[in-house]
PDB file of N, CA, C and O in Angstrom:
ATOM      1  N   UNK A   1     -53.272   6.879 -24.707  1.00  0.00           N
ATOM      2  CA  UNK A   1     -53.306   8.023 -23.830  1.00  0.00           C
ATOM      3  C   UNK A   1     -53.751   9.273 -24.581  1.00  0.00           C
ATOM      4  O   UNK A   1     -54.585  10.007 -24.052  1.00  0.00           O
ATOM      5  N   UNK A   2     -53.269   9.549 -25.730  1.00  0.00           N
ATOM      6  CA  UNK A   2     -53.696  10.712 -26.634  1.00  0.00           C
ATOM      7  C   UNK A   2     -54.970  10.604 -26.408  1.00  0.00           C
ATOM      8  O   UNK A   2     -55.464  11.600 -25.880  1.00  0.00           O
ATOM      9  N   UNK A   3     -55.814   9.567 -26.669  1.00  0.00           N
ATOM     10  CA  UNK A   3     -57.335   9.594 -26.694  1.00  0.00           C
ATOM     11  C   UNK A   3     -58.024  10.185 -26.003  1.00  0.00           C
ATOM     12  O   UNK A   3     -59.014  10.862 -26.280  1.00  0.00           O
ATOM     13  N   UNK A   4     -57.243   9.832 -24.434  1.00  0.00           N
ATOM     14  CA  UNK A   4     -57.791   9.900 -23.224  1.00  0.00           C
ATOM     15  C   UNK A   4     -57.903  11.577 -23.107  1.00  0.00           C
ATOM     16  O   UNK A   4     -58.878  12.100 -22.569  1.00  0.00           O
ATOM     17  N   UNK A   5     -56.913  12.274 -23.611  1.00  0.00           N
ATOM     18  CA  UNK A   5     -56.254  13.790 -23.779  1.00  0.00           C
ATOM     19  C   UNK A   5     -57.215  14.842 -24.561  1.00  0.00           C
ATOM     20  O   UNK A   5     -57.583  16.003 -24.380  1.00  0.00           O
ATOM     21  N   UNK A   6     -57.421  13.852 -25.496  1.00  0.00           N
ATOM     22  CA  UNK A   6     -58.248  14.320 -26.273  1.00  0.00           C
ATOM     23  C   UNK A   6     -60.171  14.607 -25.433  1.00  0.00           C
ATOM     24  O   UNK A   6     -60.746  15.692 -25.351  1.00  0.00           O
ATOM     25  N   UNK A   7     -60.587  13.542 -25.060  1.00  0.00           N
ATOM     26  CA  UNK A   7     -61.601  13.449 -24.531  1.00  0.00           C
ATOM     27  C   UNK A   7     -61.532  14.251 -23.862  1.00  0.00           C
ATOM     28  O   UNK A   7     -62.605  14.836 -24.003  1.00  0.00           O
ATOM     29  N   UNK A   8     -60.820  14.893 -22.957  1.00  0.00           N
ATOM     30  CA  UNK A   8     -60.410  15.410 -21.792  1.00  0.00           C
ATOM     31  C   UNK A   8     -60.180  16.838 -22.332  1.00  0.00           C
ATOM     32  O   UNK A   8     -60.516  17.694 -21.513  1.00  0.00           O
ATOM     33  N   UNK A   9     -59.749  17.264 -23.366  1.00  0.00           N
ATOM     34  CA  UNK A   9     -59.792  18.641 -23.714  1.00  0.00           C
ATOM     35  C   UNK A   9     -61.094  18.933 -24.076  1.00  0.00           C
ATOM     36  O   UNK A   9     -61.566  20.052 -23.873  1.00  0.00           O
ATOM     37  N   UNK A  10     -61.811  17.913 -24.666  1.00  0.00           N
ATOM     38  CA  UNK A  10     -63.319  18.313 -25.101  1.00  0.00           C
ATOM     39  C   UNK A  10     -64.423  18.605 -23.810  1.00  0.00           C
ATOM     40  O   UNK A  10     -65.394  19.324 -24.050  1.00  0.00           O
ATOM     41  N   UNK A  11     -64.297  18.198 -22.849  1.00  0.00           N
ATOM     42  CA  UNK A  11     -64.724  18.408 -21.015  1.00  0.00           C
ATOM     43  C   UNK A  11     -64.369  19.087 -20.901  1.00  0.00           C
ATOM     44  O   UNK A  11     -65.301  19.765 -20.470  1.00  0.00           O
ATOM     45  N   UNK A  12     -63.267  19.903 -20.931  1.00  0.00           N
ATOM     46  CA  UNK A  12     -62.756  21.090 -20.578  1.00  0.00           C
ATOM     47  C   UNK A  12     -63.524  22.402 -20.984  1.00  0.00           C
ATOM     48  O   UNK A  12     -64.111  23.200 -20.254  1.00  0.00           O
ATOM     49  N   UNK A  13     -63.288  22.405 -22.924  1.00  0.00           N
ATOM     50  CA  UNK A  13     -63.901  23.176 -23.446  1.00  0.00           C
ATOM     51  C   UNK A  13     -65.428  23.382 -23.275  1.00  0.00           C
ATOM     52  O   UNK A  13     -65.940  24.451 -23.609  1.00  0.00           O
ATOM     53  N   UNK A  14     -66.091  22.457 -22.802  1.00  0.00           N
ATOM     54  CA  UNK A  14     -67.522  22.487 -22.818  1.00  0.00           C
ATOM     55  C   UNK A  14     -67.662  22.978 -21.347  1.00  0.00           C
ATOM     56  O   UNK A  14     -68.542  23.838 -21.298  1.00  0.00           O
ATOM     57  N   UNK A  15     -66.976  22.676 -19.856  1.00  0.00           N
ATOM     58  CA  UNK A  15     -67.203  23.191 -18.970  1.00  0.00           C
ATOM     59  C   UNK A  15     -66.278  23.878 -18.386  1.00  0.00           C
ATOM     60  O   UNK A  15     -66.066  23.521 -17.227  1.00  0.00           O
ATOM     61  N   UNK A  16     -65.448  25.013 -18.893  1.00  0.00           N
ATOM     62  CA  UNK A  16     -64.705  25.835 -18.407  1.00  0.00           C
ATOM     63  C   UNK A  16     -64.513  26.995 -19.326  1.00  0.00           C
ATOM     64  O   UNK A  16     -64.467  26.687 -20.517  1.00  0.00           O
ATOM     65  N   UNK A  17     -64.427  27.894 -19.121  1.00  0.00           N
ATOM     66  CA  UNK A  17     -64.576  29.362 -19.576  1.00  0.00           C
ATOM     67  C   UNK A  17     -62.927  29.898 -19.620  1.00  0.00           C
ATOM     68  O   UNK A  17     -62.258  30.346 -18.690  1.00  0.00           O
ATOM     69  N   UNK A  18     -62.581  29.700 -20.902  1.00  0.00           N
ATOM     70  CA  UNK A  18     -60.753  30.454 -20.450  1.00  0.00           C
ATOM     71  C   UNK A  18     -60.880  31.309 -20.919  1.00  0.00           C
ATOM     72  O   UNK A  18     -61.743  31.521 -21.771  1.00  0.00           O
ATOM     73  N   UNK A  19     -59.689  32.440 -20.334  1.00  0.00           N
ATOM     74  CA  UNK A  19     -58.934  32.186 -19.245  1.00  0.00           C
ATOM     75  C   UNK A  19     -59.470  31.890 -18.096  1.00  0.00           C
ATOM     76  O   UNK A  19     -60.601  32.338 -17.905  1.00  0.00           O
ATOM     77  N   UNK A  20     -58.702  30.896 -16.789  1.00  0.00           N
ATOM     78  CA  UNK A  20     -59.282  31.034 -16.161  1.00  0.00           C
ATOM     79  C   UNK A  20     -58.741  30.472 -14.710  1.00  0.00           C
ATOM     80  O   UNK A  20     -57.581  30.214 -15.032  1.00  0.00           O
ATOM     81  N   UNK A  21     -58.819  30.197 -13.625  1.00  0.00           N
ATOM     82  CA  UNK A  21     -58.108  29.607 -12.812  1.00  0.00           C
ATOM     83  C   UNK A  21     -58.297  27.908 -12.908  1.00  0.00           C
ATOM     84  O   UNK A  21     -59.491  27.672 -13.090  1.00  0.00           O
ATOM     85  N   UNK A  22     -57.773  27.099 -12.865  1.00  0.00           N
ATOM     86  CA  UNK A  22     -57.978  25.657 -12.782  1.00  0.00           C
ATOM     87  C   UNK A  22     -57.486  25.213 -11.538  1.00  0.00           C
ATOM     88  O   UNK A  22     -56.642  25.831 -10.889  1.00  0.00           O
ATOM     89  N   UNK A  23     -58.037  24.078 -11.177  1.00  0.00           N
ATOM     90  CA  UNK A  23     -57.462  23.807  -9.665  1.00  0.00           C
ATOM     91  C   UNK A  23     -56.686  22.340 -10.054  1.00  0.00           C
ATOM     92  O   UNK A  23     -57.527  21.441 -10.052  1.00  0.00           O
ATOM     93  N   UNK A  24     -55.703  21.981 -10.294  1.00  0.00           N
ATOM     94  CA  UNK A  24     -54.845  20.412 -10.270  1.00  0.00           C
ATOM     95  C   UNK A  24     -54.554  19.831  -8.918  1.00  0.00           C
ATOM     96  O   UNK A  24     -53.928  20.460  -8.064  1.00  0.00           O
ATOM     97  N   UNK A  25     -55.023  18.606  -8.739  1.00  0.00           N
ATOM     98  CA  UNK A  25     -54.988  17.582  -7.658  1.00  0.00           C
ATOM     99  C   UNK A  25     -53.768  16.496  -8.217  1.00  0.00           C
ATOM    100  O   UNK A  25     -53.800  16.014  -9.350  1.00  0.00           O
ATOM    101  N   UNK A  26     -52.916  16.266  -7.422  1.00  0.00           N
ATOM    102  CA  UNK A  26     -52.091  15.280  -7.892  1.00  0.00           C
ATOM    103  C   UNK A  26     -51.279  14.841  -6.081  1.00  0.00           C
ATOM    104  O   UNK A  26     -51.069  15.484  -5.053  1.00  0.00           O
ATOM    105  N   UNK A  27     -51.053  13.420  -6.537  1.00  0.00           N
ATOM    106  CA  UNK A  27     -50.909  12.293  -5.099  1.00  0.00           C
ATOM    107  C   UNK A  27     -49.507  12.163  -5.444  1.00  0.00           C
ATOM    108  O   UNK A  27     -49.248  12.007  -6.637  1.00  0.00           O
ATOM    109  N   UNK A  28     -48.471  12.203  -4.528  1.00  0.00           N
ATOM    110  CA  UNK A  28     -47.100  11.810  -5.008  1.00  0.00           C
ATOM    111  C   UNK A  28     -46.409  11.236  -3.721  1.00  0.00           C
ATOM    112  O   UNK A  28     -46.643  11.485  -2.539  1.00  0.00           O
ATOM    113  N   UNK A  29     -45.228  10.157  -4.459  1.00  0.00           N
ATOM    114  CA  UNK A  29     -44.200   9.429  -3.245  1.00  0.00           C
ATOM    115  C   UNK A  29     -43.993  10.729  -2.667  1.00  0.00           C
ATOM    116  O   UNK A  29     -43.999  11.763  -3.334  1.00  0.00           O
ATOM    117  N   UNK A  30     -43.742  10.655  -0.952  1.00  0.00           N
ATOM    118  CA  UNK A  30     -44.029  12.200   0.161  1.00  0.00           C
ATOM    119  C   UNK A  30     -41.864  12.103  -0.457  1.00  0.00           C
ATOM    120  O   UNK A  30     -41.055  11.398   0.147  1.00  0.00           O
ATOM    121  N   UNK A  31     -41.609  12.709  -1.299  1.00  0.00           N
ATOM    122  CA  UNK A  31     -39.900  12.920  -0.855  1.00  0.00           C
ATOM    123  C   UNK A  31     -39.471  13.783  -1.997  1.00  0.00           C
ATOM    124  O   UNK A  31     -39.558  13.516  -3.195  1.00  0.00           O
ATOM    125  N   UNK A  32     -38.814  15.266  -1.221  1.00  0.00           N
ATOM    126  CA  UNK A  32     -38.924  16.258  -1.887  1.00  0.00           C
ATOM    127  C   UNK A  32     -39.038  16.798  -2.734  1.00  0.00           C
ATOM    128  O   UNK A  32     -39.639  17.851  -2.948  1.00  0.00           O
ATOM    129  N   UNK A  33     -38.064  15.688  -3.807  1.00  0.00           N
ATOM    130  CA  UNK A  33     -37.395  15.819  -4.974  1.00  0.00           C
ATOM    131  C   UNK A  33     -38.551  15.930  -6.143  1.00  0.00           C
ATOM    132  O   UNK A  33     -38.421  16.698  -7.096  1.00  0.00           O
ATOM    133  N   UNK A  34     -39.774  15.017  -5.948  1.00  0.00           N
ATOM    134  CA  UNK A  34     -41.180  14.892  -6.441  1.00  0.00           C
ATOM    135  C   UNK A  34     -41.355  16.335  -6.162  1.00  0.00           C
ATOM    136  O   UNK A  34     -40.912  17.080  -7.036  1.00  0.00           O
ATOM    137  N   UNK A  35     -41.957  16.939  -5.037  1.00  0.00           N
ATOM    138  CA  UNK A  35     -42.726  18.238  -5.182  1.00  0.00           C
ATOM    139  C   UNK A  35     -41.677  19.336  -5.572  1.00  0.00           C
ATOM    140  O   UNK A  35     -42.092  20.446  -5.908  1.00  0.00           O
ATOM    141  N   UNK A  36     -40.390  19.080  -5.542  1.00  0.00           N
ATOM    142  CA  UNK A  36     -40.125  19.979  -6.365  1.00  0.00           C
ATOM    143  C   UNK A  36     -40.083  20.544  -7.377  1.00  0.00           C
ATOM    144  O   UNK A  36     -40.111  21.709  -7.775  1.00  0.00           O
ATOM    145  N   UNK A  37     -39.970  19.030  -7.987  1.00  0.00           N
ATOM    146  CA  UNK A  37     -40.499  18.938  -9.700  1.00  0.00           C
ATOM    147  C   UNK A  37     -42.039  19.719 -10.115  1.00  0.00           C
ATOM    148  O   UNK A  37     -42.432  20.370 -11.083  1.00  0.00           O
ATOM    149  N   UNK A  38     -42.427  19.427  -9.285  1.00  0.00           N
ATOM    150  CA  UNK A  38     -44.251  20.253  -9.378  1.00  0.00           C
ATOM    151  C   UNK A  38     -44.161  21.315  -9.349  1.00  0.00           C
ATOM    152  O   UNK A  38     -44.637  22.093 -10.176  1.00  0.00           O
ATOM    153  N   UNK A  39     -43.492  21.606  -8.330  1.00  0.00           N
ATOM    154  CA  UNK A  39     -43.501  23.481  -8.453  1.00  0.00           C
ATOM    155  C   UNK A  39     -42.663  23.862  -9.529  1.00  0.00           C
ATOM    156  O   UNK A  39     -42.869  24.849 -10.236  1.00  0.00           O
ATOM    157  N   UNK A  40     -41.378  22.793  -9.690  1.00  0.00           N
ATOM    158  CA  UNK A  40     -40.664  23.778 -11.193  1.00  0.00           C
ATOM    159  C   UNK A  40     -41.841  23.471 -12.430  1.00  0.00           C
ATOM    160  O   UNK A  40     -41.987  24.469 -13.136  1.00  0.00           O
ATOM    161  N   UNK A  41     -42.514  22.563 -12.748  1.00  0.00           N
ATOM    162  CA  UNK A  41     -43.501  22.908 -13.602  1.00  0.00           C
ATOM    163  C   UNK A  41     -44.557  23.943 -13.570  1.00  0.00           C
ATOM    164  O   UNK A  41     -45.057  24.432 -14.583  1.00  0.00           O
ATOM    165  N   UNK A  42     -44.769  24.150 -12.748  1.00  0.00           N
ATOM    166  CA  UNK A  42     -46.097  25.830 -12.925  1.00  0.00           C
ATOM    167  C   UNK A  42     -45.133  26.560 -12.107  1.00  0.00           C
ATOM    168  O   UNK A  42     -45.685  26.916 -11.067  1.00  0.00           O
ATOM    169  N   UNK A  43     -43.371  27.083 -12.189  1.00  0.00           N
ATOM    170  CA  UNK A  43     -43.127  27.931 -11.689  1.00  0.00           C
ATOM    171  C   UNK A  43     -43.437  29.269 -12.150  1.00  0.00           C
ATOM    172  O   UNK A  43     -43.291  30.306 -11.503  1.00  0.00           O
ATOM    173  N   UNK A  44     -43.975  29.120 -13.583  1.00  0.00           N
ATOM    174  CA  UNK A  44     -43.999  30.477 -14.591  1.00  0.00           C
ATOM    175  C   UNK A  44     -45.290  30.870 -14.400  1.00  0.00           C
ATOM    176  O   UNK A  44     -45.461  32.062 -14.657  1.00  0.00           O
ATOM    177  N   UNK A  45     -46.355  30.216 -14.001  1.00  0.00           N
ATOM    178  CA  UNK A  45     -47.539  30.302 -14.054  1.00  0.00           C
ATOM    179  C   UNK A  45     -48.364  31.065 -12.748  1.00  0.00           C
ATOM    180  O   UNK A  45     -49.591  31.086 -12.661  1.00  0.00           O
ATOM    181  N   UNK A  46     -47.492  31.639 -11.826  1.00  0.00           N
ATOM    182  CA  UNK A  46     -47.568  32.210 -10.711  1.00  0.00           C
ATOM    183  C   UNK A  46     -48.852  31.406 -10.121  1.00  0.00           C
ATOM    184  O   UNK A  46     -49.971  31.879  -9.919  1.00  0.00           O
ATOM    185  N   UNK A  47     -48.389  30.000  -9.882  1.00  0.00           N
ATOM    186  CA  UNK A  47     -49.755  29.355  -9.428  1.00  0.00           C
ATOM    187  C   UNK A  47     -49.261  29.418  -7.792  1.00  0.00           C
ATOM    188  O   UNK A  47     -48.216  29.929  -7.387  1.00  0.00           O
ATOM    189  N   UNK A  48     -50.506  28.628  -6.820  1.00  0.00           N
ATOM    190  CA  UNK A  48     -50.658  28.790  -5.375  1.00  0.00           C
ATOM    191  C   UNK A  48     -50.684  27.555  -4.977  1.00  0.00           C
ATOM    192  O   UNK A  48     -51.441  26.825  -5.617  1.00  0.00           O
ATOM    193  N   UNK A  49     -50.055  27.053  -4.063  1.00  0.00           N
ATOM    194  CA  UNK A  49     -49.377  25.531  -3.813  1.00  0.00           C
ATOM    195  C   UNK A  49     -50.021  25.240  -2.392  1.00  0.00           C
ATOM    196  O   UNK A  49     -50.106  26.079  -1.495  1.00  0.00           O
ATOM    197  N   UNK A  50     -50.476  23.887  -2.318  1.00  0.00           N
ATOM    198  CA  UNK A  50     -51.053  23.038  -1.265  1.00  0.00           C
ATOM    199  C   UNK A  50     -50.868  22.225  -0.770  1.00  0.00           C
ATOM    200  O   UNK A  50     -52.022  21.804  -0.689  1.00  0.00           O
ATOM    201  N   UNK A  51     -49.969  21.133  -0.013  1.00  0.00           N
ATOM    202  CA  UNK A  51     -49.953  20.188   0.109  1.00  0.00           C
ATOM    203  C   UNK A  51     -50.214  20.042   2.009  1.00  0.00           C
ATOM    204  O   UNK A  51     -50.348  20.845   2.932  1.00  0.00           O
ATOM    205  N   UNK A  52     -50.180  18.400   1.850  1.00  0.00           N
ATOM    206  CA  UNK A  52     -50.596  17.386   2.685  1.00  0.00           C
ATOM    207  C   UNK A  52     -50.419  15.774   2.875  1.00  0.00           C
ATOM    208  O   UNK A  52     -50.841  14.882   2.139  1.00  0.00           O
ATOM    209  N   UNK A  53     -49.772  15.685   3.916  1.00  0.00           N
ATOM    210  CA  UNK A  53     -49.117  14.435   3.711  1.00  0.00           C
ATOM    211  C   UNK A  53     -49.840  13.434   4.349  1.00  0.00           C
ATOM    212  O   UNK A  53     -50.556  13.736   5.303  1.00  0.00           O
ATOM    213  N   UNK A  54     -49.731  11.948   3.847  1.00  0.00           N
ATOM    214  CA  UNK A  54     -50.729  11.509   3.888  1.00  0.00           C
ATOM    215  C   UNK A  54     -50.864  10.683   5.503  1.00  0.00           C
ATOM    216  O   UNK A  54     -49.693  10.628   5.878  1.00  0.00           O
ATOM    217  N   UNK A  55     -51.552  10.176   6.355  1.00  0.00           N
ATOM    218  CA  UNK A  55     -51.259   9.439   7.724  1.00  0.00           C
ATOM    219  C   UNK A  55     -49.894   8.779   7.904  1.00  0.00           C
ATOM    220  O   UNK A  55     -49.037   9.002   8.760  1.00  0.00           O
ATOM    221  N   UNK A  56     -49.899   7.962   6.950  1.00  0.00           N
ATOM    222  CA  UNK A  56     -48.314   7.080   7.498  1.00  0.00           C
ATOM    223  C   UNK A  56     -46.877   7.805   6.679  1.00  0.00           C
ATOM    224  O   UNK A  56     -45.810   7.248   6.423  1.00  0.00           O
ATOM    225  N   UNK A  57     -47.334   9.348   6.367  1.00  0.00           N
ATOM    226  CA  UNK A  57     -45.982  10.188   5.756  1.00  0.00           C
ATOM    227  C   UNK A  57     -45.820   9.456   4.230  1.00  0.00           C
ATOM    228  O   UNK A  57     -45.036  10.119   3.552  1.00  0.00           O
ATOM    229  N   UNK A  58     -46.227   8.537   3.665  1.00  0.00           N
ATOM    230  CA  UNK A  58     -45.848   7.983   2.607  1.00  0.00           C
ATOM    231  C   UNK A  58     -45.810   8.879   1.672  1.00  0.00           C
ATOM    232  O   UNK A  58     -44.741   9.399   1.352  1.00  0.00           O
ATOM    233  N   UNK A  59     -46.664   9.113   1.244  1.00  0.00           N
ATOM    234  CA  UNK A  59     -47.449  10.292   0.312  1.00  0.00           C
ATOM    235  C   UNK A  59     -47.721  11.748   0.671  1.00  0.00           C
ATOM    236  O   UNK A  59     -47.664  12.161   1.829  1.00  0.00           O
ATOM    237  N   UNK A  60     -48.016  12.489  -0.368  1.00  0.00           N
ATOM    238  CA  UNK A  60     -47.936  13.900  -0.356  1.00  0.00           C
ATOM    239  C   UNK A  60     -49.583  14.244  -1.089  1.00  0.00           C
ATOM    240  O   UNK A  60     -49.728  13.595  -2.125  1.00  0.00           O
ATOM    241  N   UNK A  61     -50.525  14.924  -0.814  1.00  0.00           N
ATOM    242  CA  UNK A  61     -51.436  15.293  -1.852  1.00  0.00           C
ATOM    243  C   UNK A  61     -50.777  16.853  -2.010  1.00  0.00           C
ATOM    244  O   UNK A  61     -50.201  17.417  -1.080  1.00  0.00           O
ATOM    245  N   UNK A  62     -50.952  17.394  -3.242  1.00  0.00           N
ATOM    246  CA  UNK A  62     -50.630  18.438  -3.637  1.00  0.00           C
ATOM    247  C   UNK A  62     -51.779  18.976  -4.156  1.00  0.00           C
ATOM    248  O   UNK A  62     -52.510  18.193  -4.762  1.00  0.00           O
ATOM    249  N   UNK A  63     -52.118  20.124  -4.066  1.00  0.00           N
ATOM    250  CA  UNK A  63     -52.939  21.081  -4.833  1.00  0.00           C
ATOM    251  C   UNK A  63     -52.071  22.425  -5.214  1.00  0.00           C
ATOM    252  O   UNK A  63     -51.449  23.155  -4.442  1.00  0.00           O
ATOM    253  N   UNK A  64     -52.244  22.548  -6.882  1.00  0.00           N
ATOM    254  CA  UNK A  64     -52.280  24.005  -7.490  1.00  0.00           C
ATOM    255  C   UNK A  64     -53.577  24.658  -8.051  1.00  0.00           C
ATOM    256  O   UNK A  64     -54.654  24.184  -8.414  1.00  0.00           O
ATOM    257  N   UNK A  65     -53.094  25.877  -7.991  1.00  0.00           N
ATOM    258  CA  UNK A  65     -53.867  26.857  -8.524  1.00  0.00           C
ATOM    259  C   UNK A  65     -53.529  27.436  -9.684  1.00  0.00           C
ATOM    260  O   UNK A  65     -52.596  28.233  -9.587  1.00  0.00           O
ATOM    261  N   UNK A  66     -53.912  27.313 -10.573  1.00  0.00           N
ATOM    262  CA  UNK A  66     -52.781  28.292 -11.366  1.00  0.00           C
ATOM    263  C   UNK A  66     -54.075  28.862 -12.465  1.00  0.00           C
ATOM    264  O   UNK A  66     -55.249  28.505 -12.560  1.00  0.00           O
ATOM    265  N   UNK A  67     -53.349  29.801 -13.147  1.00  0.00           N
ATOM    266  CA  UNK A  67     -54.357  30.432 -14.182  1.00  0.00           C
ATOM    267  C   UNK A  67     -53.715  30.357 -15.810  1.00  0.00           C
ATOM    268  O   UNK A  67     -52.703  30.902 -16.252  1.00  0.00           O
ATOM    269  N   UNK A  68     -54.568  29.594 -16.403  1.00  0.00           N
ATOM    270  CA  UNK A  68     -54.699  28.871 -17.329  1.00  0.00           C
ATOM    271  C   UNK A  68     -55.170  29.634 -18.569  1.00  0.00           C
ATOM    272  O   UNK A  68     -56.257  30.171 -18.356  1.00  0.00           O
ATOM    273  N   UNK A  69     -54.541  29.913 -20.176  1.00  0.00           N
ATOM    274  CA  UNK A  69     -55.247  30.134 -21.132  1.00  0.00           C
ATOM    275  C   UNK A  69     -56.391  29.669 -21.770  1.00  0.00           C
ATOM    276  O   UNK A  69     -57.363  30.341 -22.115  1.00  0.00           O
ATOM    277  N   UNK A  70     -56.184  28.292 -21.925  1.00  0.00           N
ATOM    278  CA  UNK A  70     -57.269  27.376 -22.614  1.00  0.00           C
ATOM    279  C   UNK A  70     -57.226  25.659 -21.984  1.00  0.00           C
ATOM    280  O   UNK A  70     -56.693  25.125 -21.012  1.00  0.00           O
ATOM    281  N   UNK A  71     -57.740  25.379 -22.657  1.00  0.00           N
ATOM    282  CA  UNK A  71     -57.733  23.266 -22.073  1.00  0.00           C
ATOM    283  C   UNK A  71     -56.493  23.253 -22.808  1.00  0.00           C
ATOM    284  O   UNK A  71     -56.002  22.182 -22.450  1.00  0.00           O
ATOM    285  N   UNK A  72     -55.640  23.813 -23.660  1.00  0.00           N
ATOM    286  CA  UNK A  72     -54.363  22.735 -23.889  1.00  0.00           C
ATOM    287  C   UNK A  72     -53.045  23.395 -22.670  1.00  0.00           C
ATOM    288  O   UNK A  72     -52.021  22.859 -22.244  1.00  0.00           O
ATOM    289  N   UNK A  73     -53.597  24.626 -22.432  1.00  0.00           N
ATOM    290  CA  UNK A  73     -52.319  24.742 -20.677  1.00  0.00           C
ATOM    291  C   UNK A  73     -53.019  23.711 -20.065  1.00  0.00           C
ATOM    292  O   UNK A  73     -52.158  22.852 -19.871  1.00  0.00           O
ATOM    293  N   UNK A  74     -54.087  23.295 -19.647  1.00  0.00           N
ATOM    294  CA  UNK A  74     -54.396  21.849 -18.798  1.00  0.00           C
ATOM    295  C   UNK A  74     -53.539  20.979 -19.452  1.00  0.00           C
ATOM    296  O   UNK A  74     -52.574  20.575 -18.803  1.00  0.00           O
ATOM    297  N   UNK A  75     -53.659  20.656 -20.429  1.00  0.00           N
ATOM    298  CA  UNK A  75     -53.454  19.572 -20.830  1.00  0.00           C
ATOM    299  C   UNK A  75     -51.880  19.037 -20.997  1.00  0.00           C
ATOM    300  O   UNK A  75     -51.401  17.929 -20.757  1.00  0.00           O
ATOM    301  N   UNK A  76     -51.210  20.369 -21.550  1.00  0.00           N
ATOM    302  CA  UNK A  76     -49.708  20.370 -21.161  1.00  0.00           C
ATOM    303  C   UNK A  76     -48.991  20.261 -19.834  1.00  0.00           C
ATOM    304  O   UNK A  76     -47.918  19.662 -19.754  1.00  0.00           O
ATOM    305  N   UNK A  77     -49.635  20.896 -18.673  1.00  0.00           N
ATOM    306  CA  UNK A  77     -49.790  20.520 -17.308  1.00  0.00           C
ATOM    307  C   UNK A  77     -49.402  19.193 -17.032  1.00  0.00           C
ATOM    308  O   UNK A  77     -48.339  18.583 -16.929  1.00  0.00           O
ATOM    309  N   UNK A  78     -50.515  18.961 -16.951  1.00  0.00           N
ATOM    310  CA  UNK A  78     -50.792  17.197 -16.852  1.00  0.00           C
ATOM    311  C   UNK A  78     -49.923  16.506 -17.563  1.00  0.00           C
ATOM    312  O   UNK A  78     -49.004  15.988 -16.929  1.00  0.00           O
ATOM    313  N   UNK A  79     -49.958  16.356 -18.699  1.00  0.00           N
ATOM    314  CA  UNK A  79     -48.530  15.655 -19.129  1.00  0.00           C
ATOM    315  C   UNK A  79     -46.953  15.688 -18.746  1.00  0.00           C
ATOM    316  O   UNK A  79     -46.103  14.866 -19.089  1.00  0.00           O
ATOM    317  N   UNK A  80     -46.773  16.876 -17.930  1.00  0.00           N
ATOM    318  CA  UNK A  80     -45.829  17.300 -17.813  1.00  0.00           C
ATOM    319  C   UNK A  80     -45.784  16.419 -16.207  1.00  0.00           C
ATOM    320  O   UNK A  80     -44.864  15.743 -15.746  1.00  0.00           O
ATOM    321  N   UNK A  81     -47.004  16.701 -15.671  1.00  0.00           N
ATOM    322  CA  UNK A  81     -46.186  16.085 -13.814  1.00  0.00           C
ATOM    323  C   UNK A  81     -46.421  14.354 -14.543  1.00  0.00           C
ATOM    324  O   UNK A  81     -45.781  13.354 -14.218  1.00  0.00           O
ATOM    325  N   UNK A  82     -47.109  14.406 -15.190  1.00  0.00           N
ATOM    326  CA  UNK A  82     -47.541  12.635 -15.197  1.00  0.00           C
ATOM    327  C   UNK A  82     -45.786  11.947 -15.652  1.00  0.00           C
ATOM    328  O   UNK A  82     -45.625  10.737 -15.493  1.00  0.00           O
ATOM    329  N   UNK A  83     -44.723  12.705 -16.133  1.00  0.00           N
ATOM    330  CA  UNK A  83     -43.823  12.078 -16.429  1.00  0.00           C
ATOM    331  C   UNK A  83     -42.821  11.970 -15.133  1.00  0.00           C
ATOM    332  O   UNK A  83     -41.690  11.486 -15.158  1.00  0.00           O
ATOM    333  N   UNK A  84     -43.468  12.510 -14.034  1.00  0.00           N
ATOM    334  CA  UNK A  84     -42.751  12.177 -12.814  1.00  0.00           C
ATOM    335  C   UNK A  84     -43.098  10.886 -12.061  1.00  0.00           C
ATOM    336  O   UNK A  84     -44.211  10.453 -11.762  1.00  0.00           O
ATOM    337  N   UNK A  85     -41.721  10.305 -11.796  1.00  0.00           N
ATOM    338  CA  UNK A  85     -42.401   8.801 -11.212  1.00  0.00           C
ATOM    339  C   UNK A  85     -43.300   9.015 -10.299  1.00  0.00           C
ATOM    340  O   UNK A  85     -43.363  10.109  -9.737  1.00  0.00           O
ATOM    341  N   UNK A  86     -44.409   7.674  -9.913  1.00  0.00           N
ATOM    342  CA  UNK A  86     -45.130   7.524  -9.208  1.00  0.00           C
ATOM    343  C   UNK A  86     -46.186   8.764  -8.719  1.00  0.00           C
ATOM    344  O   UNK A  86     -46.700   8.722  -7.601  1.00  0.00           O
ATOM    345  N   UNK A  87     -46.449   9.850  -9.655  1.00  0.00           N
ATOM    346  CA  UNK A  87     -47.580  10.659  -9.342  1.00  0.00           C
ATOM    347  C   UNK A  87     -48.877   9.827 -10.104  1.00  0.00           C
ATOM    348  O   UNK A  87     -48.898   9.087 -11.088  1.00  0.00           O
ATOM    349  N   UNK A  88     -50.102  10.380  -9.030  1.00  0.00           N
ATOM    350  CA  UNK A  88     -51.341   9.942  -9.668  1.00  0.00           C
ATOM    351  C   UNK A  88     -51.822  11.181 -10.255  1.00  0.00           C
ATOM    352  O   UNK A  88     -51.275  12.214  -9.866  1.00  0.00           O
ATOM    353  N   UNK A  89     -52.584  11.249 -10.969  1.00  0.00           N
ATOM    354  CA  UNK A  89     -53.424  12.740 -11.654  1.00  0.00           C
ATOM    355  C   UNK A  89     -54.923  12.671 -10.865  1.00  0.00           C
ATOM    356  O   UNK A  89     -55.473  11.571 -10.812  1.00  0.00           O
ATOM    357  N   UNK A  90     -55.439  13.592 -10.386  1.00  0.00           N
ATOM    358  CA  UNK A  90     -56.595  13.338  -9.813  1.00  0.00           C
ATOM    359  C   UNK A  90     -57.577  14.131 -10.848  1.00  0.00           C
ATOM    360  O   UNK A  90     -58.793  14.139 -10.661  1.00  0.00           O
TER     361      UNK A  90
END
């Protein structure tokens, strides 16, 4: 996974300009306790919250907004919801 992190900060740096706003897509089991966890992770980050649940209520898509120093606030991000069960990272 580091690898993957790694690769992924180097995409960043080459196509994103920080500071800057980033947009995070992430799919989660639809039951509260999940999106709450999301918002307590970028609660500091005065980010802007989206969601949408999916046809049969199962699922939740979430979108943030948040504004970001460099690719390693992405990257700390992301690691951070990925340790919540059953989220996907989009």
């Amino acid at each position: 996974m580091d690898d993957f992190y790694q690769r992924f900060k180097g995409t960043l740096e080459q196509g994103h300009s920080f500071p800057s706003n980033y947009t995070f897509k992430f799919i989660v089991p639809a039951e509260q306790s999940n999106i709450a966890k999301i918002h307590t992770i970028f609660e500091k980050a005065n980010a802007s919250f989206s969601s949408r649940d999916s046809r049969n209520g199962k699922y939740a898509s979430i979108t943030v907004n948040a504004l970001v120093n460099d690719a390693d606030d992405v990257i700390i991000y992301y690691r951070q919801v990925a340790a919540i069960h059953g989220v996907m990272l989009l």
